[in-house]
ROVEXVEX-650677 format. One record per residue: x, y, z of N, C-alpha, C in turn; residue number from 1; residue in one letter. Coordinates in Angstrom, 2 decimals. Example, Ala and Ser with C-alpha at 12.3 -4.5 7.8 and 13.67 -1.06 7.14 Angstrom:
! residues 2
SITE   neast  nnorth     nup  caeast canorth    caup   ceast  cnorth     cup  nr rest
SITE   13.19   -5.69    7.80   12.30   -4.50    7.80   13.20   -3.30    7.80   1    a
SITE   12.85   -2.25    7.08   13.67   -1.06    7.14   12.90    0.03    7.87   2    s
! end
This chain:
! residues 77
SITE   neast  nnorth     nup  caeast canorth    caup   ceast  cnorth     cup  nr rest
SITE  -31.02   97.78 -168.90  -31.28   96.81 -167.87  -30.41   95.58 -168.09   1    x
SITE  -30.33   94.87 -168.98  -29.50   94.07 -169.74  -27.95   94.08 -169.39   2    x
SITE  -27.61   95.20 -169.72  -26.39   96.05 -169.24  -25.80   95.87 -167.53   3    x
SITE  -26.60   96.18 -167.26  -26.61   96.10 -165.47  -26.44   95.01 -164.72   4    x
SITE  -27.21   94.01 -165.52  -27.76   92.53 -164.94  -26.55   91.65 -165.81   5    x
SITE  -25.81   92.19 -166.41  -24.28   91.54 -167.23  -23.33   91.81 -166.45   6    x
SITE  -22.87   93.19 -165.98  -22.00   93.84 -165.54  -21.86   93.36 -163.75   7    x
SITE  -23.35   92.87 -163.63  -23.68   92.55 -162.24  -22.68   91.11 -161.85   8    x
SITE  -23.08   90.35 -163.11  -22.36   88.72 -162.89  -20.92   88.93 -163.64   9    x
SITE  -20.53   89.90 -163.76  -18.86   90.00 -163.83  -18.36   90.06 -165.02  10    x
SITE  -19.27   90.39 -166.12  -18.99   90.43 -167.69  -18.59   92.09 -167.80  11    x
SITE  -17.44   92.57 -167.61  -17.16   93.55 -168.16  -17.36   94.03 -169.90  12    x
SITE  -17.00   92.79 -170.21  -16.81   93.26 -171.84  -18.51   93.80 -172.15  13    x
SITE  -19.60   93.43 -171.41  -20.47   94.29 -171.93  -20.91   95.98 -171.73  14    x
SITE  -19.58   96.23 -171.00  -19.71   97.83 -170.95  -19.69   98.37 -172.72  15    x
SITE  -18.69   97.51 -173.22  -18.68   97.82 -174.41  -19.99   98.33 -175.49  16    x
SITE  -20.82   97.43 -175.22  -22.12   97.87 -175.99  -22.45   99.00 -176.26  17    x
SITE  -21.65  100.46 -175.08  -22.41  101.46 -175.73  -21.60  102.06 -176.93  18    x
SITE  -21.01  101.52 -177.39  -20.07  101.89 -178.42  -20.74  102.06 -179.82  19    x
SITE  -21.79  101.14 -179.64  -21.95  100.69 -181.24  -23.17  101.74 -181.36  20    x
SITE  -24.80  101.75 -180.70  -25.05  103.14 -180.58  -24.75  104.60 -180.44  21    x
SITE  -23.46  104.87 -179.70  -22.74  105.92 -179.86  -22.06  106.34 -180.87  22    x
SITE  -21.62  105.43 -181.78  -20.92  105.63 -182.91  -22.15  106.29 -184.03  23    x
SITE  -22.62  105.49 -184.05  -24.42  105.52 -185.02  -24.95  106.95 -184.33  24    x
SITE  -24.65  106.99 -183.36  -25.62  108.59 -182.77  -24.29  109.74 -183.89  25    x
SITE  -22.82  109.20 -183.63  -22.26  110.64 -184.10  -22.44  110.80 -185.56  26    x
SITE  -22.28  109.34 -186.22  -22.25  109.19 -187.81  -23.54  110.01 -188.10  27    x
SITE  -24.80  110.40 -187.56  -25.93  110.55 -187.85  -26.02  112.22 -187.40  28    x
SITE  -25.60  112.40 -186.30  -25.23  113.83 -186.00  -24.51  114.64 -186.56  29    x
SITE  -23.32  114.33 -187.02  -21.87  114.81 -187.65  -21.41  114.63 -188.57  30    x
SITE  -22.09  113.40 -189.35  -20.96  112.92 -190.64  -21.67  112.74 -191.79  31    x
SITE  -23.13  111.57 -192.01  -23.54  111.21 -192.58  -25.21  111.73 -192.57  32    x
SITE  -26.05  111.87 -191.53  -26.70  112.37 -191.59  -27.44  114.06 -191.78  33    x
SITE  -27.53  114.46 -190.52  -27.96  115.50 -190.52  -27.11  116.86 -191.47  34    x
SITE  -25.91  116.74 -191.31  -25.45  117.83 -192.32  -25.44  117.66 -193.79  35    x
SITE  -25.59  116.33 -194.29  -25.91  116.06 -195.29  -27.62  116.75 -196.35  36    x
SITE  -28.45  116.10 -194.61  -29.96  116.90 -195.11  -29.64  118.29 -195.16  37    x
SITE  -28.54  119.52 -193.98  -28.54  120.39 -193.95  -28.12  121.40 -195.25  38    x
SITE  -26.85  120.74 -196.17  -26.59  121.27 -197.22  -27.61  121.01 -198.39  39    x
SITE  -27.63  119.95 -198.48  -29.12  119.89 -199.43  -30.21  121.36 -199.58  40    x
SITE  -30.65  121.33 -198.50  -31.18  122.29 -198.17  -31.03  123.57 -198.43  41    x
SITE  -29.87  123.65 -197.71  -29.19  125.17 -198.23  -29.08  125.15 -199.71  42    x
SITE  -28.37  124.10 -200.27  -28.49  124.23 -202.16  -30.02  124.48 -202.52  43    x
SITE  -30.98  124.15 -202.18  -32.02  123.78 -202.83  -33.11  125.38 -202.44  44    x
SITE  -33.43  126.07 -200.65  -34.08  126.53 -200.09  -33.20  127.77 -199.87  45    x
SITE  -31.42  127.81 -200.00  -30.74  128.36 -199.19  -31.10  130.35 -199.40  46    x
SITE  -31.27  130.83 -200.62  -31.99  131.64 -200.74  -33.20  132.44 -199.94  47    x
SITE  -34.23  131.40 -199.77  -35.67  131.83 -198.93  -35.17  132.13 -197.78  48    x
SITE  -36.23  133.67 -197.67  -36.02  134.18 -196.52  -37.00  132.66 -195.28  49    x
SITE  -37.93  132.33 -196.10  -38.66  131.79 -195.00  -38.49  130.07 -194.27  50    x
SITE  -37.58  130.25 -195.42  -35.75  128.47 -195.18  -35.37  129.04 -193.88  51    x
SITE  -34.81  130.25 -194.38  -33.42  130.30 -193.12  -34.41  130.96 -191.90  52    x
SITE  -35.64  131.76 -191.99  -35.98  131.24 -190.48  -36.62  130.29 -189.68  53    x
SITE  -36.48  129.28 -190.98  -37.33  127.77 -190.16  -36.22  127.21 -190.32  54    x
SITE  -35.11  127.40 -190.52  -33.53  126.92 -189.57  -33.09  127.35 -188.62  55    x
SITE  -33.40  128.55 -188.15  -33.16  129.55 -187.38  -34.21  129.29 -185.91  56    x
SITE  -35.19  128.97 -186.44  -35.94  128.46 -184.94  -36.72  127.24 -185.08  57    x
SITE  -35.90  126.23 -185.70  -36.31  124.46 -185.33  -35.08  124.04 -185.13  58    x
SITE  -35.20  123.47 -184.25  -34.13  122.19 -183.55  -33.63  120.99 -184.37  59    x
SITE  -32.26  121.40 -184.83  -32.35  120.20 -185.97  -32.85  118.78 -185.66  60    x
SITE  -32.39  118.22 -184.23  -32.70  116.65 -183.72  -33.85  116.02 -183.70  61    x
SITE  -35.00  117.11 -182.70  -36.23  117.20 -182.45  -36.89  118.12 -182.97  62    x
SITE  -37.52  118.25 -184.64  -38.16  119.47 -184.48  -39.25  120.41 -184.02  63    x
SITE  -40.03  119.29 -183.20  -40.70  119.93 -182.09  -40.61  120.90 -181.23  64    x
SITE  -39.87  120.88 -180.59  -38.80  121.87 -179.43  -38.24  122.99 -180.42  65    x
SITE  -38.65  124.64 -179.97  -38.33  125.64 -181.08  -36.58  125.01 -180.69  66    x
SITE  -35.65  126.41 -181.45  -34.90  126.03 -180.90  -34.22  127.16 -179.92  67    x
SITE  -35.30  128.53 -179.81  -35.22  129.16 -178.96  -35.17  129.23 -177.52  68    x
SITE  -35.36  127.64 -177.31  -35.13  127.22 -175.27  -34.09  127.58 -175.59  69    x
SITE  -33.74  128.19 -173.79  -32.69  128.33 -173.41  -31.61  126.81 -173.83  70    x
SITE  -30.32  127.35 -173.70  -29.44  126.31 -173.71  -29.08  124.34 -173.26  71    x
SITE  -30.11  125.58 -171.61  -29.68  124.04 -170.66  -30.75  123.37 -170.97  72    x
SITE  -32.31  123.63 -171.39  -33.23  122.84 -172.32  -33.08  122.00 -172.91  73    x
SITE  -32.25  122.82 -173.87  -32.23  122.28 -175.17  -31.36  120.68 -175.01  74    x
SITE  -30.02  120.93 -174.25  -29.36  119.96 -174.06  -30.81  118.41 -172.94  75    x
SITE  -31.39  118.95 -172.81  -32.12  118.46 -171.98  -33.13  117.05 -172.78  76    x
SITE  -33.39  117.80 -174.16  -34.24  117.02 -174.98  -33.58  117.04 -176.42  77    x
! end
């Protein structure tokens, strides 16, 4: 909302803002987070049959949501 009501009175430079959350979403997706917990894991669980099928059907992001939804779901949540 913030965003909108900036962009409204002629401040471009706050398009910028989504940069700094987007960056933090990939570092956490791709770099620093989640594959970090993922190898751990595998070193530690990577063996168990009953690891790799609770990798196999949980959603790394949300693990609520199996991760058996269809595709367009999944992208959904």
């Amino acid at each position: 909302m913030a965003l909108s009501a900036s962009l409204a009175n002629g401040h471009a430079r706050a398009a910028w803002a989504w940069l700094s959350p987007a960056f933090t979403a990939f570092l956490l997706l791709k770099v620093s987070g989640a594959p970090m917990v993922d190898k751990a894991g595998k070193r530690k669980w990577g063996g168990d049959p009953r690891y790799d099928e609770y990798v196999a059907k949980t959603s790394s992001l949300v693990p609520w949501f199996p991760a058996e939804l269809p595709a367009v779901a999944r992208k959904v949540y």
